[in-house]
Backbone bond lengths (Angstrom), bond angles and torsions (degrees), N, CA, C in turn:
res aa  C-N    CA-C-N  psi(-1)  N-CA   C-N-CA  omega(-1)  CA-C   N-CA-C  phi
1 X - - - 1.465 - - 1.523 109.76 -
2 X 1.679 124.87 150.41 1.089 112.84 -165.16 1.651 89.17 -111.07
3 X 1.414 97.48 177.33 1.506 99.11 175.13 2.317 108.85 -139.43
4 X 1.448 74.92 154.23 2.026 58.59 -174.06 2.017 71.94 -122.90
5 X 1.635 89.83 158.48 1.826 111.62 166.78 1.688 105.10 -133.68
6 X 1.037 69.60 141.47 1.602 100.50 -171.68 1.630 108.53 -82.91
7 X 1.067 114.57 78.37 1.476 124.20 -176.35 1.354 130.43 -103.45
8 X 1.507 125.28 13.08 1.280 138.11 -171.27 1.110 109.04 -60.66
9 X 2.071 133.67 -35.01 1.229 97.94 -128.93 1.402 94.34 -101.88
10 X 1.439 119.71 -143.96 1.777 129.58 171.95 1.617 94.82 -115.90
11 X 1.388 126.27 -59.63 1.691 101.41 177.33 1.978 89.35 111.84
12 X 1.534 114.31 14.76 1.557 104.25 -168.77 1.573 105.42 -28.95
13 X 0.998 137.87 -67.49 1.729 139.78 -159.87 2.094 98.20 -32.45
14 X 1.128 88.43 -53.59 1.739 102.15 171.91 1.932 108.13 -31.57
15 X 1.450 122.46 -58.98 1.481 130.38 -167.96 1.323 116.54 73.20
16 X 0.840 131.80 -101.87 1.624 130.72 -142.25 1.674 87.51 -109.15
17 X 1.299 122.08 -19.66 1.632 106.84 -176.01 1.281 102.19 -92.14
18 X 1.033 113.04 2.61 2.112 105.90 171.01 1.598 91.56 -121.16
19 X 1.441 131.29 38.04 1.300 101.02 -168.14 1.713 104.29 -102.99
20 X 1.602 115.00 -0.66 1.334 119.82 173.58 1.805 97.56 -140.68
21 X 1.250 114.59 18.17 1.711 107.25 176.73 1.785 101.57 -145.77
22 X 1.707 104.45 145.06 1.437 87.79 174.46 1.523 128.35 -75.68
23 X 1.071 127.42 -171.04 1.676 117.88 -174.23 1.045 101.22 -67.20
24 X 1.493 143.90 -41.13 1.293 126.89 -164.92 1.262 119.12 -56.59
25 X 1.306 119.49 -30.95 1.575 123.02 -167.79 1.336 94.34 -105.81
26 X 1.444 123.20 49.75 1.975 130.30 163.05 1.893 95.33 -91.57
27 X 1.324 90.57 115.81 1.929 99.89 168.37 0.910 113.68 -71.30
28 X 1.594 99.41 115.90 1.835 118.22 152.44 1.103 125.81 -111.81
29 X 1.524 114.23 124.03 1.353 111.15 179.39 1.590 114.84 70.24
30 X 0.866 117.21 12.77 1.211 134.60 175.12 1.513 125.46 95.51
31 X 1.100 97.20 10.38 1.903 110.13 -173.08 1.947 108.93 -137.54
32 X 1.454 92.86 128.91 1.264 86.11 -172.79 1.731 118.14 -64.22
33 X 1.341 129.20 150.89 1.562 146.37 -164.59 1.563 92.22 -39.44
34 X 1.418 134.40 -54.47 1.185 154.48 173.88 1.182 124.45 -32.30
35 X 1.017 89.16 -47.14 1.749 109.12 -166.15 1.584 96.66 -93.52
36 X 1.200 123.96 -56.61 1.872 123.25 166.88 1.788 96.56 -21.74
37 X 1.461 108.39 -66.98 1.471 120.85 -150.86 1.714 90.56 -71.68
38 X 0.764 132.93 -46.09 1.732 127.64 -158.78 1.700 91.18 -69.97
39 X 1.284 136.55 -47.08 1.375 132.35 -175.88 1.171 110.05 -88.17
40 X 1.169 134.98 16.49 1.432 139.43 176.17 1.496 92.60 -105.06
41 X 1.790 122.54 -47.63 1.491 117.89 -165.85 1.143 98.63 -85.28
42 X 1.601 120.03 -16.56 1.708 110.77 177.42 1.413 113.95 -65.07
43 X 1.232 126.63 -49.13 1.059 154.91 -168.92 1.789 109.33 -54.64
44 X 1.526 96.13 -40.93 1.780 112.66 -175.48 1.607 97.33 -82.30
45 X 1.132 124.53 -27.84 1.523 123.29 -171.90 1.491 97.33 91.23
46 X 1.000 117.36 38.72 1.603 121.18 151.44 1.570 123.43 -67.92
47 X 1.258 122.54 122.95 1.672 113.63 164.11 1.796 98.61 161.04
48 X 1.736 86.86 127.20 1.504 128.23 49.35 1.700 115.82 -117.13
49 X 0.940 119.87 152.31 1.859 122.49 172.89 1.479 97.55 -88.33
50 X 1.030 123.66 120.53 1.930 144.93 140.00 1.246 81.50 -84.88
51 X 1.982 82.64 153.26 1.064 109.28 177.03 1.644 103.87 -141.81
52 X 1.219 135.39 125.38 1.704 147.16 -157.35 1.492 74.84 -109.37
53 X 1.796 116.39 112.52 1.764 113.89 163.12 1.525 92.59 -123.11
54 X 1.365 94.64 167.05 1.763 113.48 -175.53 1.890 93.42 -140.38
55 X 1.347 94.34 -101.02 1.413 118.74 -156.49 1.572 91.37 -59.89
56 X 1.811 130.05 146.27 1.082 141.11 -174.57 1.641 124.01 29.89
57 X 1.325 111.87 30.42 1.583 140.69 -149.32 1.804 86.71 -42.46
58 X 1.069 110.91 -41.11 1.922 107.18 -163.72 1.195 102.68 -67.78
59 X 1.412 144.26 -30.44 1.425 136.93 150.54 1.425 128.73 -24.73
60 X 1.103 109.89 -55.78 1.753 113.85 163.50 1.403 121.29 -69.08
61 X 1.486 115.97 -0.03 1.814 96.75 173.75 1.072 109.65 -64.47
62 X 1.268 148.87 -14.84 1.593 123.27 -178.30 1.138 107.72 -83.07
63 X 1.532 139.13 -14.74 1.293 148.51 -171.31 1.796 112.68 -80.56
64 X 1.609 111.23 143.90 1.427 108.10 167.37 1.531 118.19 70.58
65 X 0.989 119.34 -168.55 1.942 128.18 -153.03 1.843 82.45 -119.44
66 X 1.638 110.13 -36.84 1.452 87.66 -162.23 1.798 92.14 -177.29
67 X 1.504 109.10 141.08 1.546 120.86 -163.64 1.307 98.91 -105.31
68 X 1.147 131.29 119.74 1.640 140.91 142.95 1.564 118.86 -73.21
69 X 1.283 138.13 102.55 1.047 107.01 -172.49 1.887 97.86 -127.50
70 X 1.465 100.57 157.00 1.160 130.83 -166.68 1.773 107.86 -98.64
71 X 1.417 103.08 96.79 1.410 113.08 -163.11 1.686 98.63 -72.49
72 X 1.168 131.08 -8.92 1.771 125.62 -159.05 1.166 82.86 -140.05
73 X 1.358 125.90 48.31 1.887 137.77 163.66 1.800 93.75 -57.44
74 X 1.245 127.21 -51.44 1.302 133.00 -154.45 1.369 109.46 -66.70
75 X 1.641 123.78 -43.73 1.038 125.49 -168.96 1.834 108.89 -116.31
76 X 1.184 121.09 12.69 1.203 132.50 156.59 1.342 138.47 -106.24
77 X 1.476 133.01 163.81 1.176 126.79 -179.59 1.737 130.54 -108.41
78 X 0.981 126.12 -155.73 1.104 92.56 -160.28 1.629 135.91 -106.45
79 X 1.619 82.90 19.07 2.059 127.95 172.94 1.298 72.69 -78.60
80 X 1.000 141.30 -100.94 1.898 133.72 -139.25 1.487 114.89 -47.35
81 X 1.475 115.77 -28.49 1.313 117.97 177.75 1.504 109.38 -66.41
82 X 1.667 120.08 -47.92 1.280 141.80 172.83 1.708 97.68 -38.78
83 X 1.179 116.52 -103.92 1.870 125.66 151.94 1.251 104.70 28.68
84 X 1.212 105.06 -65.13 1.895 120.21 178.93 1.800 110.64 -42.78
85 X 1.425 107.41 -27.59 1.511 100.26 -170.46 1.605 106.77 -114.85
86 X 0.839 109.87 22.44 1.597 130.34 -174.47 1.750 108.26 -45.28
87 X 1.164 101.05 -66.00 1.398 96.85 -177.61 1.990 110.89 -59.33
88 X 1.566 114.58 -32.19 1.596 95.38 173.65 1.316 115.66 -70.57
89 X 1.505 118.54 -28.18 1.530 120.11 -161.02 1.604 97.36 -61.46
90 X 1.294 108.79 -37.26 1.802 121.86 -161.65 1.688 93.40 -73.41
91 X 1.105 121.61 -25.73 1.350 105.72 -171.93 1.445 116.72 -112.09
92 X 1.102 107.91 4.07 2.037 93.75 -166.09 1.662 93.43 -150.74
93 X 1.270 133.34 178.93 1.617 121.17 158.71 1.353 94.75 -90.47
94 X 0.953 114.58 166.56 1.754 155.92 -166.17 1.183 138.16 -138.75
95 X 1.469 131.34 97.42 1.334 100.58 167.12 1.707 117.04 -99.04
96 X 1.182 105.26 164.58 1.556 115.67 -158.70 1.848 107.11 -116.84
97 X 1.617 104.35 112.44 1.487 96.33 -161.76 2.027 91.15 -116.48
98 X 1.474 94.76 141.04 1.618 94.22 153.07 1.500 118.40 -62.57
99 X 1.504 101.34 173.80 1.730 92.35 -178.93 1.551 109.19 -127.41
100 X 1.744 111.56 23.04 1.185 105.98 163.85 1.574 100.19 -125.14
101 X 1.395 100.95 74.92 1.831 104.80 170.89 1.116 131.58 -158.72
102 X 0.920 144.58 129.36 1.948 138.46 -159.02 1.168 91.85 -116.15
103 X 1.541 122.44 161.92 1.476 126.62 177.26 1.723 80.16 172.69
104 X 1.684 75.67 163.85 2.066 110.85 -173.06 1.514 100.50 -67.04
105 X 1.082 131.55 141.72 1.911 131.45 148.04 1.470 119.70 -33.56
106 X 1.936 100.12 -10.57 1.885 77.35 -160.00 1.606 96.83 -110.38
107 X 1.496 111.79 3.56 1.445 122.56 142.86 1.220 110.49 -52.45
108 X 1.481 133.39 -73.13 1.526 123.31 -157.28 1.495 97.60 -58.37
109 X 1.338 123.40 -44.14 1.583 126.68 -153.89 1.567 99.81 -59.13
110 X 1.436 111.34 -45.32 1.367 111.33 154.69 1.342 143.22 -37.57
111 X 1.036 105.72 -42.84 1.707 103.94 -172.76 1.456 113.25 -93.61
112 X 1.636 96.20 -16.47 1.544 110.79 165.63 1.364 139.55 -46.14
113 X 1.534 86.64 -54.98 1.297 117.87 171.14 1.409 114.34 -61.47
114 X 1.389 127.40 -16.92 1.428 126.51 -159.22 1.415 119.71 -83.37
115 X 1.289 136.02 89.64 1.855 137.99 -135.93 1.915 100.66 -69.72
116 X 1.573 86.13 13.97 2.167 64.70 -171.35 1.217 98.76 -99.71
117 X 1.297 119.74 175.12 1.736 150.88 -137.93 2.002 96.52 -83.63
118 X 1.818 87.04 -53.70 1.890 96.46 -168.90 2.040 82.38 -120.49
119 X 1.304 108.18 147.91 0.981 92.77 173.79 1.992 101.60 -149.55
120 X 1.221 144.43 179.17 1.386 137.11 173.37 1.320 110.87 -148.03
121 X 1.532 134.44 147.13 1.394 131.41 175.50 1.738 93.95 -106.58
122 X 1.292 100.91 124.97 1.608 124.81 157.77 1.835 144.23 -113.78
123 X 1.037 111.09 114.89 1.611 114.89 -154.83 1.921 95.57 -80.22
124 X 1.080 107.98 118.94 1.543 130.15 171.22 1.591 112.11 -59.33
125 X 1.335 96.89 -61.43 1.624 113.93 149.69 1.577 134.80 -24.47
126 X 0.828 117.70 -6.31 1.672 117.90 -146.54 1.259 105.72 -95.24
127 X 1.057 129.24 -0.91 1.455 127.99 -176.41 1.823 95.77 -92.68
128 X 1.371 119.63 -35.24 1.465 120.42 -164.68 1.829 93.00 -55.03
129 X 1.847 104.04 -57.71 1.428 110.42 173.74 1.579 124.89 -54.15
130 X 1.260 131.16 -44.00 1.386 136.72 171.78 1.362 118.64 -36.58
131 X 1.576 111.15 -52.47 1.409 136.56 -158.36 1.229 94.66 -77.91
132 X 1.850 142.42 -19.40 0.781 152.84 179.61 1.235 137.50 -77.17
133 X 1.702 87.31 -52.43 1.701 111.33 146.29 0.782 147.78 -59.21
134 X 1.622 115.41 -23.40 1.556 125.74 178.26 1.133 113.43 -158.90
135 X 1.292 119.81 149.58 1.563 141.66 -159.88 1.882 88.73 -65.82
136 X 1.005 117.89 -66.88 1.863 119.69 164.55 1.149 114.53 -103.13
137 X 1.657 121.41 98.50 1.505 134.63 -179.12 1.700 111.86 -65.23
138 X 1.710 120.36 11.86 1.524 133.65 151.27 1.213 129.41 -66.94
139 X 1.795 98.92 -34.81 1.864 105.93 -169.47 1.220 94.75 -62.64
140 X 1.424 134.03 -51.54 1.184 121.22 -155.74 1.763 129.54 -110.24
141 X 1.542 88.49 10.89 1.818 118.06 179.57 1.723 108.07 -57.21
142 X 0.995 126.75 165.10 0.836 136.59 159.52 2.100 135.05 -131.71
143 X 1.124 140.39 110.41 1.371 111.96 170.53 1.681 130.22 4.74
144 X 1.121 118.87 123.87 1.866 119.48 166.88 1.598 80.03 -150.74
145 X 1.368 99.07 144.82 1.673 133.08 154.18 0.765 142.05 -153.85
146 X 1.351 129.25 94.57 1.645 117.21 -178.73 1.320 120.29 -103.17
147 X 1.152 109.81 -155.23 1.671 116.17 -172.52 1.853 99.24 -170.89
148 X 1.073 109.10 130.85 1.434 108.75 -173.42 1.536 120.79 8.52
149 X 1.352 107.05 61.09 1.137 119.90 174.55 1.657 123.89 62.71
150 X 1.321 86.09 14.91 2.027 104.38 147.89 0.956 137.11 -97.40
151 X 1.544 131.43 133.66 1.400 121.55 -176.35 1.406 113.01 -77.97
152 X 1.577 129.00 157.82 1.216 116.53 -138.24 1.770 87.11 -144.35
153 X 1.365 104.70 -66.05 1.585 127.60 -169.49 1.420 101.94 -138.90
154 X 1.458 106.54 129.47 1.911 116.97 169.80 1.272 96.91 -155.02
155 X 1.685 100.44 158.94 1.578 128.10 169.28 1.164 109.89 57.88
156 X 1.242 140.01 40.41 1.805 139.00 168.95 1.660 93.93 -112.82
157 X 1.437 106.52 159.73 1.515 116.27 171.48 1.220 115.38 -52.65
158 X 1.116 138.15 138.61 1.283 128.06 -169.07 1.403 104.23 -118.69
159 X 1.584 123.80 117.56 1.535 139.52 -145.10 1.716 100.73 -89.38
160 X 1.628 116.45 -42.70 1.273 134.90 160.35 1.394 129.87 -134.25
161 X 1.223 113.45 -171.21 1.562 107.25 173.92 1.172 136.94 -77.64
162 X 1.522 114.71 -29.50 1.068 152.39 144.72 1.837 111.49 -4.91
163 X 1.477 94.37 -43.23 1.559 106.06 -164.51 1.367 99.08 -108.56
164 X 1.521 118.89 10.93 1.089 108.18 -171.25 1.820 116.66 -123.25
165 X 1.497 117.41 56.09 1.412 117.12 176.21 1.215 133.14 -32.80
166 X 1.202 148.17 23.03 1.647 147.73 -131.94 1.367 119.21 78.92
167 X 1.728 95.07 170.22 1.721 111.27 -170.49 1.354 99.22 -95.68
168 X 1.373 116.68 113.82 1.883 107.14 142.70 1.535 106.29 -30.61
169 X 1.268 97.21 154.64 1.563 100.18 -174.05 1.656 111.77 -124.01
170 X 1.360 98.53 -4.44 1.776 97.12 -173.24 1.615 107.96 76.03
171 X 1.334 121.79 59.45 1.575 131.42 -161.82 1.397 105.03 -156.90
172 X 1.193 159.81 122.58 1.503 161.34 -164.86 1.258 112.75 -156.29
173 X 1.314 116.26 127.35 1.504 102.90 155.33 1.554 114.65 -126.80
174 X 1.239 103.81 151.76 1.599 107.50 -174.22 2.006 112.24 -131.92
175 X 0.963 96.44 112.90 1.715 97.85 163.11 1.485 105.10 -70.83
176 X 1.472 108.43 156.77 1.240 107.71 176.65 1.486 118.27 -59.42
177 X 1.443 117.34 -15.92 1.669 108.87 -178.05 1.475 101.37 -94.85
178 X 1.133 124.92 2.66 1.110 125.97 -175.37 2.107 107.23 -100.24
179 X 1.355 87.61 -38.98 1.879 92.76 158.18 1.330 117.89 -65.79
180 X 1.100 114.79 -49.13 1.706 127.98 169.11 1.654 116.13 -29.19
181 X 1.648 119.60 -45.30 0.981 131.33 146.65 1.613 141.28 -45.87
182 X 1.473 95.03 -22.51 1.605 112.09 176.19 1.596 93.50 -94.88
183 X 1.176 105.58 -61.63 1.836 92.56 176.66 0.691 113.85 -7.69
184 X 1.716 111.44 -82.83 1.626 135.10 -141.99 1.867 106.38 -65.56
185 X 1.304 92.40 -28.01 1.913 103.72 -171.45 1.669 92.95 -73.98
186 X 1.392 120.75 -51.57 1.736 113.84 -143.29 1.709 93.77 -100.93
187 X 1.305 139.29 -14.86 1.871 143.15 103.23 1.797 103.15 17.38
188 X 1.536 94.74 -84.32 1.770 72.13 175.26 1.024 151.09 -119.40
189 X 1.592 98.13 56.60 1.452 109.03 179.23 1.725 104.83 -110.76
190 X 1.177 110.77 -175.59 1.674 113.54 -157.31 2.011 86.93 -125.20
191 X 1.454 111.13 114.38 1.307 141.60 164.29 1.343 101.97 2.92
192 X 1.398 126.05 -39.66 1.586 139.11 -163.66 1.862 95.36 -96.40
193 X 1.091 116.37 -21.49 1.682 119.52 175.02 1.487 111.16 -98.33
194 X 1.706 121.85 -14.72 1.573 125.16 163.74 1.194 100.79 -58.39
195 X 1.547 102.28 -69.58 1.509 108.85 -165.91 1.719 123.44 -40.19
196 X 1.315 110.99 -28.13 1.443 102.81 -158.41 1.713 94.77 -113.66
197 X 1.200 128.85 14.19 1.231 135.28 170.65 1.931 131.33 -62.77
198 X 0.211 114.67 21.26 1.704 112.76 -178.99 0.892 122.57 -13.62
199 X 1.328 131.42 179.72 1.470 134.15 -143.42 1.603 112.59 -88.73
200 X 1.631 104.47 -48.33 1.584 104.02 -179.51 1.419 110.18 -101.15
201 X 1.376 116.46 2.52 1.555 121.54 157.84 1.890 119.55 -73.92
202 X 1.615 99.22 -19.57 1.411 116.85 153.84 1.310 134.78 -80.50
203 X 1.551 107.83 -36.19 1.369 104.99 152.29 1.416 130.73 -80.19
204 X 0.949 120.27 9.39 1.930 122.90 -179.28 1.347 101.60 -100.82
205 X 1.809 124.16 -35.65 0.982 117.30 -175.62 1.456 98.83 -65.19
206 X 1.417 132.00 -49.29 1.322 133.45 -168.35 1.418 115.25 -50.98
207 X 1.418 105.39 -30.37 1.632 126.50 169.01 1.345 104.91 -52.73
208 X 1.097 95.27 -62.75 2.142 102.60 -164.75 1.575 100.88 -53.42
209 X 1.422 119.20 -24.73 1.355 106.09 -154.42 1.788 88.96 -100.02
210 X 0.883 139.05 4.30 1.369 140.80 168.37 1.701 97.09 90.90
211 X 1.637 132.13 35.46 1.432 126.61 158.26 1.441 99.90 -65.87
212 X 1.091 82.83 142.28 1.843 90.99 169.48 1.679 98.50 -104.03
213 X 1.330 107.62 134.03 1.411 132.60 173.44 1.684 111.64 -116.91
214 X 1.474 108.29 124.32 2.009 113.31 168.74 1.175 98.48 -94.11
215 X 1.384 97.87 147.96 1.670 117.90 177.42 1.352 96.73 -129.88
216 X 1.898 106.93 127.17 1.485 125.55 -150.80 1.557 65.96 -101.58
217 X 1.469 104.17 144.50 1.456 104.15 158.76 1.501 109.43 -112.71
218 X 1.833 123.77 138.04 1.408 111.41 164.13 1.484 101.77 -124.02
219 X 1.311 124.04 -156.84 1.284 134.05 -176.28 1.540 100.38 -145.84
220 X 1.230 97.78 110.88 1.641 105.22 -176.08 1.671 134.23 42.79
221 X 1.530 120.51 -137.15 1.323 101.75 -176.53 1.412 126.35 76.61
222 X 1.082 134.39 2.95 1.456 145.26 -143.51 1.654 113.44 -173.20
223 X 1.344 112.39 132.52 1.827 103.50 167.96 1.803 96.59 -152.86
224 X 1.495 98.43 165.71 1.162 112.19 168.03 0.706 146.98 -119.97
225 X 1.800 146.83 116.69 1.494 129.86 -142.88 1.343 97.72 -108.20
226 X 1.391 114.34 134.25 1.677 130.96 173.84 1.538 114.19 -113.49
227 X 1.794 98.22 -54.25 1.242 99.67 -177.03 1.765 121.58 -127.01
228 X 1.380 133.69 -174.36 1.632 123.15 176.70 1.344 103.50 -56.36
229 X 1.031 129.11 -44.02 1.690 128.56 -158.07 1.344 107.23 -81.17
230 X 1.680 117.29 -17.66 2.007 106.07 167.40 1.456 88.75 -53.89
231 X 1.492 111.89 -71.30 1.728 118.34 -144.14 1.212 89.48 -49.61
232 X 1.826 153.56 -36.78 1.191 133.28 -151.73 1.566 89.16 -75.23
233 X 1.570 99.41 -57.04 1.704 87.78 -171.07 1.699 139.41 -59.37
234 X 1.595 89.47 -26.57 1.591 84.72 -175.82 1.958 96.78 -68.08
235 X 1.227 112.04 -43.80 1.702 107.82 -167.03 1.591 110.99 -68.26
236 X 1.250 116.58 3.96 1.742 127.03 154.41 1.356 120.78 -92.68
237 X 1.458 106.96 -30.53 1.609 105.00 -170.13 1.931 96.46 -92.27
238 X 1.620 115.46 -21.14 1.283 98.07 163.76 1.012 139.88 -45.43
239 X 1.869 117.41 -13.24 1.388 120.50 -163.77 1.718 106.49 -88.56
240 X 1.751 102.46 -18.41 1.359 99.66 -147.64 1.561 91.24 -97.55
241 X 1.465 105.87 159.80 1.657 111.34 -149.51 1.177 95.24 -88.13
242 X 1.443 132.60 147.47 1.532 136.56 162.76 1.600 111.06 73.36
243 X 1.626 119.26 22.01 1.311 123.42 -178.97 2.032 100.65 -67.70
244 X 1.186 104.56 111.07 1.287 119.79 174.05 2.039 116.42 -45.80
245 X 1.300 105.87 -15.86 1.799 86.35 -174.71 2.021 90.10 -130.75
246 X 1.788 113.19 43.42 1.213 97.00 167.41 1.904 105.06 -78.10
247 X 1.157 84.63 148.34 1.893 88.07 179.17 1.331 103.82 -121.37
248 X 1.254 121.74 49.82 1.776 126.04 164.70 2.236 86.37 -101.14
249 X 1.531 101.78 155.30 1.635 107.79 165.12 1.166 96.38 -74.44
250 X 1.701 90.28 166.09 1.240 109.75 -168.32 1.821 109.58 -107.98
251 X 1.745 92.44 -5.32 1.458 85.25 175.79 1.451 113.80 -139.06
C-alpha cells in the first residue's frame, strides 16, 4: 500500500524552527518529524511515499519515491494539498498521513488492515495527551463520534467532553472507490470553496452525504507537534517509563 504526507505547510506557531524548513522536518527527539514517519511506514511495509510539499518545497527532495507539490500551499488548505495526489488516490489504496505527526508502525498496520472504502485512525487515549498540552485540554478539543466503529460527528467545537470520544489523528485511508467519493463531493464546489476546505470540514461533508466512514480506534503511541513546548514535553516525558503516547517501535 502506498502512502502520500501531507507536507506543504510552514507550521507558523513553530517560529524560528520552520523559519527556513517546512514543519515536517521540525526535530524531535533528535530526528526530524519526517524521518520518525518514513521508518515507522517502512517498518509497516508501506511504499511508495508521495510527498504533497509547499513551503521551502526543495528541502524534501531527498525524501519519498516522488514530490507533488502544491504551488498555492500559502493561500490554500489542506484539501488542495490532498488534490495534489489525485491521480494515486484514484488508482491504488492509500493511506493519507499529516506531516506534523509521529506514531508506532502498529498504528499504520492498523488502519491498513481496515477493509472500508474512507477510513480514519483515532486515539481513545487523548485526553491523557491533551491534559498535557494544555492548561484546559477543551480549548483545543474537537468533536469525535462513533458508533461501532463509524464515524458519526468530527471537527465542531467541542462544548464538553462528553462529545468528545478520541483524537482524529491526521491518518486516512482511502481505496480508490472510496476517493471516488471525494471526487464527486469537491466536483461541486467552486475553486474558491477547495481552497478553504479542511480536512474534517471534508469529512462531515462526506457525512452529510450518507459516506460511510470507519474509525480505527488505537490508544496512544502517537503525538502531534504544533507548538515549541510539545517538543519540550514529549522529549521529557520520553524519559518517563510506560508514558502511554511514546511513538518510537517497540520492536
Amino acid at each position: 500500500m502506498q502512502a502520500i504526507i501531507l507536507a506543504a505547510g510552514r507550521g507558523s506557531r513553530l517560529g524560528n524552527l520552520t523559519a527556513e524548513q517546512p514543519k515536517p522536518l521540525t526535530v524531535l527527539a533528535g530526528k526530524p518529524l519526517l524521518e520518525w514517519q518514513l521508518a515507522a511506514l517502512a517498518q509497516a511495509g508501506i511504499a511508495p511515499i508521495h510527498l504533497v510539499s509547499g513551503y521551502c518545497a526543495e528541502a524534501l527532495e531527498p525524501y519519498g519515491e516522488s514530490r507533488l507539490h502544491n504551488s498555492r500551499w500559502a493561500s490554500s488548505n489542506m484539501v488542495r494539498s490532498l488534490l495534489r495526489a489525485d491521480t494515486q488516490l484514484a488508482s491504488a489504496p492509500a493511506l493519507v498521513c499529516y506531516g506534523d505527526i509521529v506514531y508506532r508502525p502498529a498504528i499504520i498496520e492498523r488502519l491498513a488492515a481496515c477493509p472500508a472504502a474512507i477510513a480514519i485512525a483515532y486515539d481513545k487515549q487523548w485526553l491523557a495527551l491533551w491534559s498535557q498540552r494544555f492548561e484546559n485540554p477543551l480549548s483545543d478539543a474537537e468533536t469525535f463520534n462513533q458508533a461501532d466503529g463509524r464515524l458519526i460527528t468530527i471537527g465542531e467545537r467541542a462544548r464538553d467532553l462528553g462529545e468528545v470520544q478520541g483524537q482524529y489523528m491526521g491518518l486516512l485511508k482511502f481505496s480508490p472507490e472510496g476517493w471516488a467519493q471525494v471526487q464527486a463531493l469537491v466536483g461541486e464546489l467552486s475553486p474558491e470553496q477547495v481552497d478553504k476546505l479542511d480536512m474534517t470540514s471534508l469529512l462531515r461533508a462526506l457525512l452529510s452525504r450518507g459516506v460511510a466512514i470507519a474509525a480505527v480506534e488505537v490508544s496512544g503511541g502517537w503525538v502531534e507537534v504544533d507548538n515549541p513546548s510539545d517538543i519540550e514535553l514529549y522529549e521529557r516525558l520520553l524519559d518517563s517509563k510506560g508514558w502511554g503516547h511514546d511513538w518510537r517501535p517497540l520492536r
